[in-house]
N, C-alpha and C positions, 0 to 999 in steps of 0.2 A: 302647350304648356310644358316647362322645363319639370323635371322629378326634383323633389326637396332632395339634400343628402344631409340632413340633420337625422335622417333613418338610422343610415350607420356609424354614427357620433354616442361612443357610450361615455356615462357621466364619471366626470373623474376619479368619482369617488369609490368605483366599481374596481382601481388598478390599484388601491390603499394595501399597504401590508400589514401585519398582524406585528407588532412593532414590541408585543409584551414576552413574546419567545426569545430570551434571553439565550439559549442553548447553541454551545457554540458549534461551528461547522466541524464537520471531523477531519483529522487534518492529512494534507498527503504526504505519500514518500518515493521515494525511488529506488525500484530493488536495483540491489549492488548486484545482481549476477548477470540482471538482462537490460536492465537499464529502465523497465515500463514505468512512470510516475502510474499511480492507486491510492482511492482515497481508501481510508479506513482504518482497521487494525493487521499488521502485518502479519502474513503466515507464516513466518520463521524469523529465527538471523541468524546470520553467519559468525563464525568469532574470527578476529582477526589478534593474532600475539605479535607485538615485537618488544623489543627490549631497544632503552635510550640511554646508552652508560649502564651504570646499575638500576634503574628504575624498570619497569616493566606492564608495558603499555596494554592493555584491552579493550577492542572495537567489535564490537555487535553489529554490523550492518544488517535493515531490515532489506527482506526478502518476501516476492509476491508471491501467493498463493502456489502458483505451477511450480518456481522454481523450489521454494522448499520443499514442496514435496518431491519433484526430481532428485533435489538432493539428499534427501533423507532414505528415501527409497535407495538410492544408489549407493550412499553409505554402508545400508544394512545388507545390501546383496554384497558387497565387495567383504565386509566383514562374517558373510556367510561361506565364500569362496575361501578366506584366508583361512576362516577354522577350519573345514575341510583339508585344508592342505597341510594341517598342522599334525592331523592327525582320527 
């Protein structure tokens, strides 16, 4: 006698999704310093200035978790170094 395989057949209704969670996905980005795409809320940004004629342009790129703090960290040590030397 052959074995039924209606055994491992689950009902369709079992793969249904919950259709009334409206909440949206959280969205990603891509740090500007190492390039990783991450979903979520960003751990930093960076500022970026330039000037177009007389206007004067300002860009925030978001950054991941590691590198802001890399950068932050690294900021504060160089600015620890520099007052040192100042005096």
């Amino acid at each position: 006698m052959a074995a039924s395989r209606t055994e491992s057949a689950l009902p369709a209704s079992s793969f249904a999704f919950d259709e009334s969670d409206d909440s949206p996905a959280p969205p990603n980005y891509e740090c500007d310093a190492c390039g990783r795409v991450f979903e979520g809320e960003p751990g930093g940004a960076g500022l970026l200035i330039w000037t177009r004629g007389t206007e004067v342009r300002y860009e925030e790129p978001p950054l991941c978790e590691a590198c802001a703090s890399e950068i932050t960290i690294g900021a504060l040590l160089k600015w620890d170094v520099e007052e040192e030397e100042e005096g």
